[in-house]
N, C-alpha and C positions, 0 to 999 in steps of 0.2 A: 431400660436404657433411656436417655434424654434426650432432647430432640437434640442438643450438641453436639454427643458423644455420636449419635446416627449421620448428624451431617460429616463429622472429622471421616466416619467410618466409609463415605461416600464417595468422599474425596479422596481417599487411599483405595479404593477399589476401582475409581476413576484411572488412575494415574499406573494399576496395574493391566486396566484394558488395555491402555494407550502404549504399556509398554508391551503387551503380546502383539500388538500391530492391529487391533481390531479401528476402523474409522472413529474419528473423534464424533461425528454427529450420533453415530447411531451408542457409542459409547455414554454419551450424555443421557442419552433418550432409556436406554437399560438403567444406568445406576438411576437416574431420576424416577424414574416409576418404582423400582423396589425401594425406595427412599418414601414413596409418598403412600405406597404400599403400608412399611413399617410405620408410618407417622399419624396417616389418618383413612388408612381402611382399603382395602385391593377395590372395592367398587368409587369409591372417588376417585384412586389414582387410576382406575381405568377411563373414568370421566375424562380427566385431564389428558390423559393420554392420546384420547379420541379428538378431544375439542382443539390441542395444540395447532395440529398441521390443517387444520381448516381456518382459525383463525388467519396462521402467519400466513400461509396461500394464498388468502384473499385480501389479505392488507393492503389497501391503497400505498402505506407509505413505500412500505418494502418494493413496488411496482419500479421504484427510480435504479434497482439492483439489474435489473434484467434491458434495463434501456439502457445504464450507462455502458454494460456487457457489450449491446447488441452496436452501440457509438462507436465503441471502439474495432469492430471486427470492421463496420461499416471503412472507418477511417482503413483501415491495417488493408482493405480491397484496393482502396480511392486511391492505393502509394505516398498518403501523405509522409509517411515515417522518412520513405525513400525521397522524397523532392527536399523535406526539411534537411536530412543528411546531407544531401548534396549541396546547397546553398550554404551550410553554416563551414563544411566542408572549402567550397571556393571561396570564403572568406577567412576560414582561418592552415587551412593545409599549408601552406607553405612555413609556419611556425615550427620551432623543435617543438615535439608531442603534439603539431596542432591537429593530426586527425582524430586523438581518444578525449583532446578538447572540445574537439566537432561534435564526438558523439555522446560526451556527458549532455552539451547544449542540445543536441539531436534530443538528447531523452528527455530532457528537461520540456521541450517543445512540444514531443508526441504523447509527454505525457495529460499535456493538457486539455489534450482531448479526449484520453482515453480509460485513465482511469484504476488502471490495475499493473503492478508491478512488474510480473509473471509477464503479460501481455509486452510491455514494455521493454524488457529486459530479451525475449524470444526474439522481438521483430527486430530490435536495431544490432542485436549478435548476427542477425542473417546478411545486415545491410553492411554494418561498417567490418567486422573482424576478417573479410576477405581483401577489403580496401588497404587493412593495416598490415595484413599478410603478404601484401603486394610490394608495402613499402620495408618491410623486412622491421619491424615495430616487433620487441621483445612481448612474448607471451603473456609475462606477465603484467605487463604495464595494458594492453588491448583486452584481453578478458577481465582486467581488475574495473577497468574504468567501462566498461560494457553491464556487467555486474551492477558496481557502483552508481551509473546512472540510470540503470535500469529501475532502482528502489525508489528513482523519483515518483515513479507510477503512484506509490500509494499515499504523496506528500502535495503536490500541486493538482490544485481542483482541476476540475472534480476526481474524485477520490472514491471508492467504494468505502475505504477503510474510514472516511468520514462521515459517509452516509452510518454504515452498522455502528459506529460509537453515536451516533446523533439521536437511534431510532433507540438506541440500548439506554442513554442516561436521561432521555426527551430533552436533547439542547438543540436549540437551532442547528440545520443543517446548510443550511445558508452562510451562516455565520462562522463555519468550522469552514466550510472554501472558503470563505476568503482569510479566513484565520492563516490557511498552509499557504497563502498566494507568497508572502516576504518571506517565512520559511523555507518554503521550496528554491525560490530564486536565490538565497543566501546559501540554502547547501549547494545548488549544482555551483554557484562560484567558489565556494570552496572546494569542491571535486575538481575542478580547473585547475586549480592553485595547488591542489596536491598533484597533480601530473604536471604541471611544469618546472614545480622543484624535484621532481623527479628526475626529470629530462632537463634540468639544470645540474643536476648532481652525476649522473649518467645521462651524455648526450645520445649516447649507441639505445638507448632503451627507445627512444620517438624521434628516426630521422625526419628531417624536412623534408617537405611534399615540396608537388609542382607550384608557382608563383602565377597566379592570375591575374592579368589587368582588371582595373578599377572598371571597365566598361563589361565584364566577362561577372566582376562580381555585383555591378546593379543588375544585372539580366537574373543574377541567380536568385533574386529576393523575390522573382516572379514565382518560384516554388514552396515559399510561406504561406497567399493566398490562403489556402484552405485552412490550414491551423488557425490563419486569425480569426477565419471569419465564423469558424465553432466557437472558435475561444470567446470572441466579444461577444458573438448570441448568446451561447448558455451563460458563462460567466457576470459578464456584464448583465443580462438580465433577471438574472438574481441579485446582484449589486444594486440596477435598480429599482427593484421590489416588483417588474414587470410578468414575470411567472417564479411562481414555487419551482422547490430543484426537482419536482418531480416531474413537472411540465418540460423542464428546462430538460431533462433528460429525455423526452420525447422530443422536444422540438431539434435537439442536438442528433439523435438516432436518424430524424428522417431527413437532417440536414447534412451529415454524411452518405446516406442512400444518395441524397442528389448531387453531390460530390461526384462520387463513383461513378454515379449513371455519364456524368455530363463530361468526367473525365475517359467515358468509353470504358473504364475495368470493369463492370458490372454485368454479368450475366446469369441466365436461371441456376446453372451449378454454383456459383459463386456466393447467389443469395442462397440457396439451401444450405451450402455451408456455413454462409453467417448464423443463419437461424439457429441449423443444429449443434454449431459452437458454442453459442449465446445459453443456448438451452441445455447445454452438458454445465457451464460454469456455474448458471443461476442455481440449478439443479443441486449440483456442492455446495455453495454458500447458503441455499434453503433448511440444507438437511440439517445442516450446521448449525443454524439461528434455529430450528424447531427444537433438536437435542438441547443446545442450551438454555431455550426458553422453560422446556420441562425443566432440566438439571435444575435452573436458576430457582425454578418455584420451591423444589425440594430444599435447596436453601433457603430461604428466606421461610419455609415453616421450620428450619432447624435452628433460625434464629442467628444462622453463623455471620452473613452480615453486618447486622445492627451490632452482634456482638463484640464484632473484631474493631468495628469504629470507634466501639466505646474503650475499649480496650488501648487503641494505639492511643485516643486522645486521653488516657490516666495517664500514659510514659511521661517520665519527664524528660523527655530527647527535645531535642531544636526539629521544627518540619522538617529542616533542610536534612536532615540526618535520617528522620523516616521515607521524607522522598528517594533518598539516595538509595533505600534498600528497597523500595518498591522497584525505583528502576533495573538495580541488579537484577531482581527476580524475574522480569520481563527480558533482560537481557540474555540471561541461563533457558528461560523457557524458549525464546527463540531460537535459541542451538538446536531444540529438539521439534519444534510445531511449528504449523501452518500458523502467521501470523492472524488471520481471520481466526481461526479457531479460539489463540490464545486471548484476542481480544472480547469475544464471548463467553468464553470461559471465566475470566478475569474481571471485567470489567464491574458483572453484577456482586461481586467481593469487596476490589477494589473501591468502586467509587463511594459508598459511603466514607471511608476514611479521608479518600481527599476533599468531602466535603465537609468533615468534622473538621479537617484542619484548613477549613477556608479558605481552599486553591481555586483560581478560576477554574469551572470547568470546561470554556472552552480554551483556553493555554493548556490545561493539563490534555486535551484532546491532541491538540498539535503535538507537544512533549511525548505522548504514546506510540503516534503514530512512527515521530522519525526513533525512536529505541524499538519499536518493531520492524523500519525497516534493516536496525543490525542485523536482526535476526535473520533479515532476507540472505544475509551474506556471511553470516559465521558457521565454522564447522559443529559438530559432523553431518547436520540438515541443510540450510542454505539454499531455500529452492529455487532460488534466484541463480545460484551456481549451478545446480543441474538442471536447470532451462535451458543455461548457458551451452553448457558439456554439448546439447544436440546440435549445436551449431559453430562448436568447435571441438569436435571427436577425438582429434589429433594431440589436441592438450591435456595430460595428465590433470585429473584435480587436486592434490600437490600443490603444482605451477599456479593454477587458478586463486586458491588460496593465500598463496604466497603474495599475489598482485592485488589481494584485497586488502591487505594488513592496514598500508597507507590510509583507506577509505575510511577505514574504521576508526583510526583516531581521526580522522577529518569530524567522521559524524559527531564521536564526543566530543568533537571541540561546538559543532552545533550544537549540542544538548546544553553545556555549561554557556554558551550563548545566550540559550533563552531561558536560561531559569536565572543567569543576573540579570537578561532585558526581557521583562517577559510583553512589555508592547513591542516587539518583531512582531510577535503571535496577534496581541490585543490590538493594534491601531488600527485597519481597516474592519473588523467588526464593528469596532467604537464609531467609524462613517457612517454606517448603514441604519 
């Protein structure tokens, strides 16, 4: 058999793991050893096997995974999710739909410290969907835009989902935050603007909240504090070349510990929680990036790769015509995977073609990230929607889906965004 015909056959045994339900890490980690097995000897692929998860464990870079984790629980103690909620809330509540506008901007905020969708999407479903329950806010319109702004997590830096593409293709990871900084803030305004032609078209979907004085709403921008002042550390000091993001994610970890502490939420149960939270997540994403790193090796000796690049750049299609089906295919795979997964999975395939066809790769970085976070929200996976479901039990997933639909053509109208302007993406890397 040829090293081709072994990798197709890898990838089709892959994709049957994944459909008995067995874990995608440890699913990579099997097919790639019997892949490397068949290719070049059971004692080499046992080498490799052995050598993987010592390397990737001890990777300094990987190190910025488990700090930006440990940021965000930090932050998620300290209340920031909940003080941001409540201030964007006294400034915008008294609008039709201003509370699921509160809390796209809510997410947009928390996201900036924290780093992971999931994360994102759990905290501000616990803070805001009892707020909009209160105000008698249609189902769908308060799970959709909870959801919906939830995916910020994995789009405005820091980002895990930009660290694992940065360490997978070696592009700046520096340069990918700041890449999703105008993306991110361009989607949460368009998640805005699709809730309030919503509640322009049906006003009964987002009554008006209470009307607070302008003296009630400076008092309220005392509860941002925190967000900025992670945001400007880490962010800003990677903008200005002051520490690497991997520093920046420890100077960010222990700069939410003093949040918390100095805020009073912190105590020794609270910290073992973070730890041992931090350390169940990292734990996932490790296994994950070890199976793929085997799986990956087993391709690239089966040649499938290099092959496939050379292969799209003979078509005579327009990019924009190959791009469009690489997206679909991220789009489909999202229905079914863990978006980290499928960006491991994928990437080491992928990115040779988009670099035959001469796409930046840090835009094509950004362009990934926000069509992975459809997948945070489309059926029948959507893990973003059953994050949601625990903190809103009461709602069918049905109704949930139903309030996502809007979201979803919002994102693609951001995707078609940035591939006619792709400096959103390029002009503040191009500062740096």
């Amino acid at each position: 058999m040829s090293p081709e015909i072994t990798g197709i056959l890898g990838i089709l045994l892959l994709l049957l793991l994944l459909a008995l339900r067995m874990y995608i890490g440890m699913a990579m980690a099997l097919v790639g050893f019997f892949g490397l097995w068949s290719l070049i000897g059971f004692d080499a692929g046992t080498s490799i096997l052995g050598i993987t998860p010592l390397a990737e464990g001890s990777s300094y870079t990987l190190s910025v995974i488990p700090l930006f984790v440990l940021m965000g629980q930090f932050a998620f103690v300290s209340g920031i999710s909940t003080d941001i909620y409540k201030t964007v809330y006294t400034w915008m509540g008294h609008l039709r739909g201003g509370l699921a506008m509160a809390t796209i901007l809510a997410c947009a905020g928390f996201a900036a410290i924290c780093g992971s969708s999931l994360a994102t999407g759990a905290t501000m479903g616990m803070v805001a969907i009892p707020e909009m329950k209160k105000y008698r806010y249609d189902d769908r319109l308060s799970t959709g835009s909870v959801a919906a702004g939830g995916t910020l997590g994995i789009l405005i830096p820091p980002s895990i989902g930009f660290v694992i593409y940065g360490i997978l293709t070696e592009v700046s990871i520096g340069k990918l935050f700041m890449a999703g900084f105008i993306p991110g803030i361009l989607l949460a305004a368009l998640f805005t603007i699709t809730v309030y032609i919503q509640c322009f078209i049906n006003p009964k979907m987002g009554p008006k909240g209470e009307k607070r004085s302008w003296q009630a709403k400076i008092r309220a921008l005392a509860g941002t504090w925190g967000m900025l002042l992670l945001f400007i550390i880490v962010i800003g000091g990677i903008y200005m070349g002051v520490f690497t993001p991997t520093e920046a994610a420890g100077i960010g970890a222990f700069g939410a510990f003093l949040i918390s502490v100095f805020k009073r939420k912190m105590n020794w149960n609270k910290l073992v929680e973070c730890l041992m939270e931090s350390g169940k997540t990292t734990a996932m994403i490790f296994l994950i990036i070890i199976g793929a790193n085997i799986f990956s090796t087993f391709l690239g000796l089966a040649r499938l790769p290099m092959g496939l690049a050379d292969f799209v750049a003979s078509l005579a299609l327009p990019k924009m015509v190959i791009l469009s089906g690489i997206i679909i295919i991220f789009i489909i795979l999202g229905c079914v995977m863990d978006c980290y997964a499928i960006m491991i999975l994928t990437v080491p395939i992928i990115f040779p073609v988009i670099e035959a066809m001469q796409f930046d790769p840090i835009w094509f970085g950004v362009l990934m990230v926000i069509v992975l976070e459809i997948g945070l929200i489309t059926p029948p996976v959507g893990l973003n929607v059953f994050v949601l479901k625990s903190s809103a039990p009461d709602v069918p997933l049905t109704v949930i889906f139903r309030g996502i639909w809007p979201f979803l053509l919002t994102a693609l109208v951001a995707i078609i965004l940035l591939i006619v302007f792709p400096q959103i993406a390029l002009f503040l890397p191009s500062l740096m």
